[in-house]
C-alpha positions in Angstrom: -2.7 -52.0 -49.8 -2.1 -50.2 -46.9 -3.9 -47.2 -45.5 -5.1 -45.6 -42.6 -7.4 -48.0 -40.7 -6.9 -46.2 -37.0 -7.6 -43.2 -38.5 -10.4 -44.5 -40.7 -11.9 -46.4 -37.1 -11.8 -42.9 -34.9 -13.8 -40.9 -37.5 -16.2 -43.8 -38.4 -16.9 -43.8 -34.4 -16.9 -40.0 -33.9 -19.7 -40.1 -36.7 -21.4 -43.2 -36.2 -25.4 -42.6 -35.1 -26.0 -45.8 -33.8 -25.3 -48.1 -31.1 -21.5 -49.5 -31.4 -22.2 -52.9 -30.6 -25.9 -52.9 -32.4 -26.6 -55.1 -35.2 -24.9 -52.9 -37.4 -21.9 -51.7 -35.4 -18.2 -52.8 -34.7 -18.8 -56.4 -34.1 -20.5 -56.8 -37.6 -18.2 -54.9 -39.5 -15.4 -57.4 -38.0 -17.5 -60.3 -39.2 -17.7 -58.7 -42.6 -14.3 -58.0 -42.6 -13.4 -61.6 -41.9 -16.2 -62.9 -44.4 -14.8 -60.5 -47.1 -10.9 -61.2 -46.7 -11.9 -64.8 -46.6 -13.7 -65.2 -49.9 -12.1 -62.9 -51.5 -8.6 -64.7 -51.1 -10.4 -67.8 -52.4 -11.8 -65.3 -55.4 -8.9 -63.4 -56.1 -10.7 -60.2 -55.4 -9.6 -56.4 -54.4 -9.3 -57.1 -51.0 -8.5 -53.7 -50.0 -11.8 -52.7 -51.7 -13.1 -55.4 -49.6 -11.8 -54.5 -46.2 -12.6 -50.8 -46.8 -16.4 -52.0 -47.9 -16.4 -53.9 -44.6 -15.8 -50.7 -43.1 -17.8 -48.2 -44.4 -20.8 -50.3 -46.1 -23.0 -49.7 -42.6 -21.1 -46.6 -40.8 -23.8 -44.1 -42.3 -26.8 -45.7 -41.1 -29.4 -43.6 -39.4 -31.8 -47.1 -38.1 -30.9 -50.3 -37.6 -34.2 -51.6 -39.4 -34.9 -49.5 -41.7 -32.8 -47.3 -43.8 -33.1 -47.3 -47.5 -30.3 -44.7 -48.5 -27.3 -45.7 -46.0 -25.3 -47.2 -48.8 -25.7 -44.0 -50.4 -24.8 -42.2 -47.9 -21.5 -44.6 -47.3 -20.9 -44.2 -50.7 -20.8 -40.0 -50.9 -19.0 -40.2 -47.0 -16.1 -42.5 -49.2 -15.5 -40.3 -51.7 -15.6 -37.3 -49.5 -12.3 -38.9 -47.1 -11.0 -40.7 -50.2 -7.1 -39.6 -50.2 -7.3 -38.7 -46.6 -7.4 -42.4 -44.8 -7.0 -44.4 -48.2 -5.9 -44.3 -51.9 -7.6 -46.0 -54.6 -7.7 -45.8 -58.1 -10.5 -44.5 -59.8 -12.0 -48.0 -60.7 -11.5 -49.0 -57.0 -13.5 -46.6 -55.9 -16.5 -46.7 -58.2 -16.4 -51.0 -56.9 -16.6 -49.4 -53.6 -19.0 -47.3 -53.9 -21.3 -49.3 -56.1 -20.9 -52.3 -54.0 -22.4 -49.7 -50.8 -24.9 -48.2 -52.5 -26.2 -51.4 -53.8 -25.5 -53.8 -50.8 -29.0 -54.3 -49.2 -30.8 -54.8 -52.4 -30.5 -58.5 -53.3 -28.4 -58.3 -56.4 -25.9 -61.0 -57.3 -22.5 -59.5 -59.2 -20.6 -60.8 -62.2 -17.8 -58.6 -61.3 -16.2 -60.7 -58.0 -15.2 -58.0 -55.9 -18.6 -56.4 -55.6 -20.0 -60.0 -54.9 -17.4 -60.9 -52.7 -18.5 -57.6 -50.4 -22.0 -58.6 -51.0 -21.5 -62.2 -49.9 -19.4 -60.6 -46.7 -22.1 -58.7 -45.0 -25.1 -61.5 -46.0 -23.4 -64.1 -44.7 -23.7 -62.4 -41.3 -27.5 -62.0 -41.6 -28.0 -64.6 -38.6 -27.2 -61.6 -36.6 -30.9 -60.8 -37.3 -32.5 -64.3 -37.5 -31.8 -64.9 -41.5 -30.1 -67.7 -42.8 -28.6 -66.6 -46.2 -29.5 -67.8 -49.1 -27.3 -69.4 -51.5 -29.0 -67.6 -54.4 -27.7 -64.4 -53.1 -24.2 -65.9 -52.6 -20.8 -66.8 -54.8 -20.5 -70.7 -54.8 -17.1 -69.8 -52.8 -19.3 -68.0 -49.7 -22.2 -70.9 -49.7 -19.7 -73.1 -48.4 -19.7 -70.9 -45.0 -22.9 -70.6 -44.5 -23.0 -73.1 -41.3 -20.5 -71.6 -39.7 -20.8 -68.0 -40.5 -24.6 -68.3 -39.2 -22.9 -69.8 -35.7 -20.3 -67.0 -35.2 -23.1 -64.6 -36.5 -25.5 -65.4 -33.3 -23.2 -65.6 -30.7 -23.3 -63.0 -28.1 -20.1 -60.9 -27.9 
Protein backbone atom coordinates (compact mmCIF):
# COMPACT_ATOMS: atom_id res chain seq x y z
CA UNK A 1 0.00 0.00 0.00
CA UNK A 2 2.73 2.19 -0.08
CA UNK A 3 3.60 4.80 -2.57
CA UNK A 4 5.07 8.03 -3.03
CA UNK A 5 3.14 10.60 -0.91
CA UNK A 6 6.17 13.34 -0.70
CA UNK A 7 6.43 13.14 -4.04
CA UNK A 8 2.76 12.99 -4.76
CA UNK A 9 2.48 16.39 -2.09
CA UNK A 10 5.35 18.51 -4.04
CA UNK A 11 3.66 18.14 -7.45
CA UNK A 12 0.10 18.50 -6.07
CA UNK A 13 1.55 22.06 -4.60
CA UNK A 14 3.72 22.99 -7.65
CA UNK A 15 0.23 22.61 -9.60
CA UNK A 16 -2.24 23.59 -7.22
CA UNK A 17 -4.26 27.05 -8.43
CA UNK A 18 -5.61 27.89 -5.31
CA UNK A 19 -4.94 29.18 -2.01
CA UNK A 20 -3.11 26.31 0.16
CA UNK A 21 -4.87 26.82 3.17
CA UNK A 22 -8.42 27.73 1.35
CA UNK A 23 -11.34 25.76 1.76
CA UNK A 24 -10.15 23.40 -0.56
CA UNK A 25 -6.45 23.19 0.22
CA UNK A 26 -4.04 21.23 2.56
CA UNK A 27 -5.98 21.47 5.74
CA UNK A 28 -9.10 19.76 4.06
CA UNK A 29 -7.44 17.16 2.29
CA UNK A 30 -5.95 16.20 5.85
CA UNK A 31 -9.50 16.16 7.16
CA UNK A 32 -10.50 13.99 4.36
CA UNK A 33 -7.74 11.90 4.76
CA UNK A 34 -8.50 11.31 8.41
CA UNK A 35 -12.39 10.97 7.65
CA UNK A 36 -11.55 8.41 4.80
CA UNK A 37 -8.93 6.16 6.76
CA UNK A 38 -11.36 6.29 9.58
CA UNK A 39 -14.50 4.87 7.90
CA UNK A 40 -12.97 3.02 5.76
CA UNK A 41 -11.25 0.85 8.55
CA UNK A 42 -14.69 0.47 10.08
CA UNK A 43 -15.86 -0.51 6.20
CA UNK A 44 -13.31 -2.60 5.17
CA UNK A 45 -12.64 -0.42 2.21
CA UNK A 46 -9.37 0.25 -0.21
CA UNK A 47 -7.92 2.52 1.86
CA UNK A 48 -5.13 3.34 -0.37
CA UNK A 49 -7.81 4.28 -2.95
CA UNK A 50 -9.01 6.30 -0.10
CA UNK A 51 -6.01 8.16 1.00
CA UNK A 52 -5.03 8.77 -2.70
CA UNK A 53 -8.86 10.17 -3.28
CA UNK A 54 -8.18 12.31 -0.19
CA UNK A 55 -5.41 13.65 -2.08
CA UNK A 56 -6.20 14.37 -5.44
CA UNK A 57 -10.23 14.63 -5.28
CA UNK A 58 -9.78 18.81 -4.91
CA UNK A 59 -5.96 19.40 -6.16
CA UNK A 60 -7.37 20.37 -9.74
CA UNK A 61 -9.71 22.92 -8.84
CA UNK A 62 -9.75 26.22 -10.62
CA UNK A 63 -12.53 28.13 -7.87
CA UNK A 64 -13.25 27.48 -4.65
CA UNK A 65 -17.13 28.01 -5.24
CA UNK A 66 -17.73 27.05 -8.31
CA UNK A 67 -16.19 24.47 -10.39
CA UNK A 68 -18.22 21.84 -12.13
CA UNK A 69 -15.33 19.74 -13.91
CA UNK A 70 -12.52 19.55 -11.09
CA UNK A 71 -13.26 15.95 -10.44
CA UNK A 72 -12.73 15.50 -13.94
CA UNK A 73 -9.96 17.05 -14.17
CA UNK A 74 -8.49 15.07 -10.79
CA UNK A 75 -9.56 12.19 -12.45
CA UNK A 76 -7.48 12.66 -16.06
CA UNK A 77 -4.38 14.32 -13.67
CA UNK A 78 -4.55 10.50 -11.78
CA UNK A 79 -4.25 8.56 -14.64
CA UNK A 80 -1.70 10.79 -16.23
CA UNK A 81 1.01 10.30 -12.88
CA UNK A 82 -0.44 6.79 -12.27
CA UNK A 83 2.82 4.52 -11.99
CA UNK A 84 4.94 7.46 -11.34
CA UNK A 85 3.87 8.29 -7.38
CA UNK A 86 1.46 5.20 -7.11
CA UNK A 87 0.50 1.76 -8.41
CA UNK A 88 -2.88 0.50 -8.58
CA UNK A 89 -4.60 -2.12 -10.28
CA UNK A 90 -6.76 -1.40 -12.99
CA UNK A 91 -10.06 -1.65 -10.92
CA UNK A 92 -8.40 0.66 -8.25
CA UNK A 93 -8.00 3.17 -10.41
CA UNK A 94 -11.35 3.26 -12.24
CA UNK A 95 -12.82 3.53 -8.00
CA UNK A 96 -10.49 6.39 -7.95
CA UNK A 97 -11.23 8.05 -10.63
CA UNK A 98 -15.03 7.53 -10.55
CA UNK A 99 -15.18 8.39 -6.93
CA UNK A 100 -13.40 12.20 -8.24
CA UNK A 101 -15.26 12.69 -10.97
CA UNK A 102 -18.42 12.02 -9.21
CA UNK A 103 -17.66 13.49 -5.71
CA UNK A 104 -19.63 16.88 -5.60
CA UNK A 105 -22.74 15.51 -7.14
CA UNK A 106 -24.76 14.09 -4.29
CA UNK A 107 -24.74 10.37 -5.12
CA UNK A 108 -24.77 7.71 -2.43
CA UNK A 109 -22.55 4.34 -3.60
CA UNK A 110 -23.27 0.62 -3.13
CA UNK A 111 -19.71 -0.06 -3.84
CA UNK A 112 -18.04 1.08 -0.10
CA UNK A 113 -14.94 2.39 -1.25
CA UNK A 114 -16.42 5.07 -3.52
CA UNK A 115 -18.90 5.94 -0.55
CA UNK A 116 -16.35 5.78 1.97
CA UNK A 117 -14.41 8.75 -0.16
CA UNK A 118 -17.72 10.36 -0.63
CA UNK A 119 -18.60 10.28 3.07
CA UNK A 120 -14.69 11.69 3.66
CA UNK A 121 -14.79 14.97 1.96
CA UNK A 122 -18.90 15.63 3.04
CA UNK A 123 -18.27 15.15 6.33
CA UNK A 124 -15.99 18.13 6.24
CA UNK A 125 -18.61 20.37 4.60
CA UNK A 126 -18.78 22.54 7.98
CA UNK A 127 -15.70 24.10 6.53
CA UNK A 128 -18.33 25.95 4.45
CA UNK A 129 -21.33 26.25 6.89
CA UNK A 130 -23.06 22.75 5.92
CA UNK A 131 -23.96 20.26 8.24
CA UNK A 132 -23.98 16.90 6.23
CA UNK A 133 -26.70 15.13 5.77
CA UNK A 134 -27.10 11.60 6.72
CA UNK A 135 -28.86 10.80 3.48
CA UNK A 136 -25.65 11.46 1.63
CA UNK A 137 -23.73 9.36 4.23
CA UNK A 138 -22.82 5.46 5.09
CA UNK A 139 -24.51 4.59 8.42
CA UNK A 140 -20.64 4.12 9.63
CA UNK A 141 -19.77 8.15 8.69
CA UNK A 142 -23.32 9.58 10.31
CA UNK A 143 -21.96 8.59 13.48
CA UNK A 144 -19.16 11.47 13.07
CA UNK A 145 -21.06 13.94 12.09
CA UNK A 146 -20.83 16.03 15.61
CA UNK A 147 -17.50 15.91 15.69
CA UNK A 148 -16.35 16.02 12.20
CA UNK A 149 -18.58 19.36 11.91
CA UNK A 150 -16.39 20.72 15.16
CA UNK A 151 -12.83 19.87 13.79
CA UNK A 152 -14.28 21.03 10.38
CA UNK A 153 -14.82 24.85 11.72
CA UNK A 154 -11.95 25.36 13.70
CA UNK A 155 -9.49 27.80 12.52
CA UNK A 156 -6.10 26.25 11.78
Amino acid sequence: MDFDRSGLVALIKREFKLNWHGVHGANHWARVLHHGKTIGTIRRADLLVVELFGFLHDSCRFDEHQDLLHGTRAAEFAHGIHGTFFQLTPKQLDTLCYAMKHHSGGEVSTNKTIQTCWDADRLDLGRVGIIPAPKYLSKQASLFIDTAYDWSIQVP
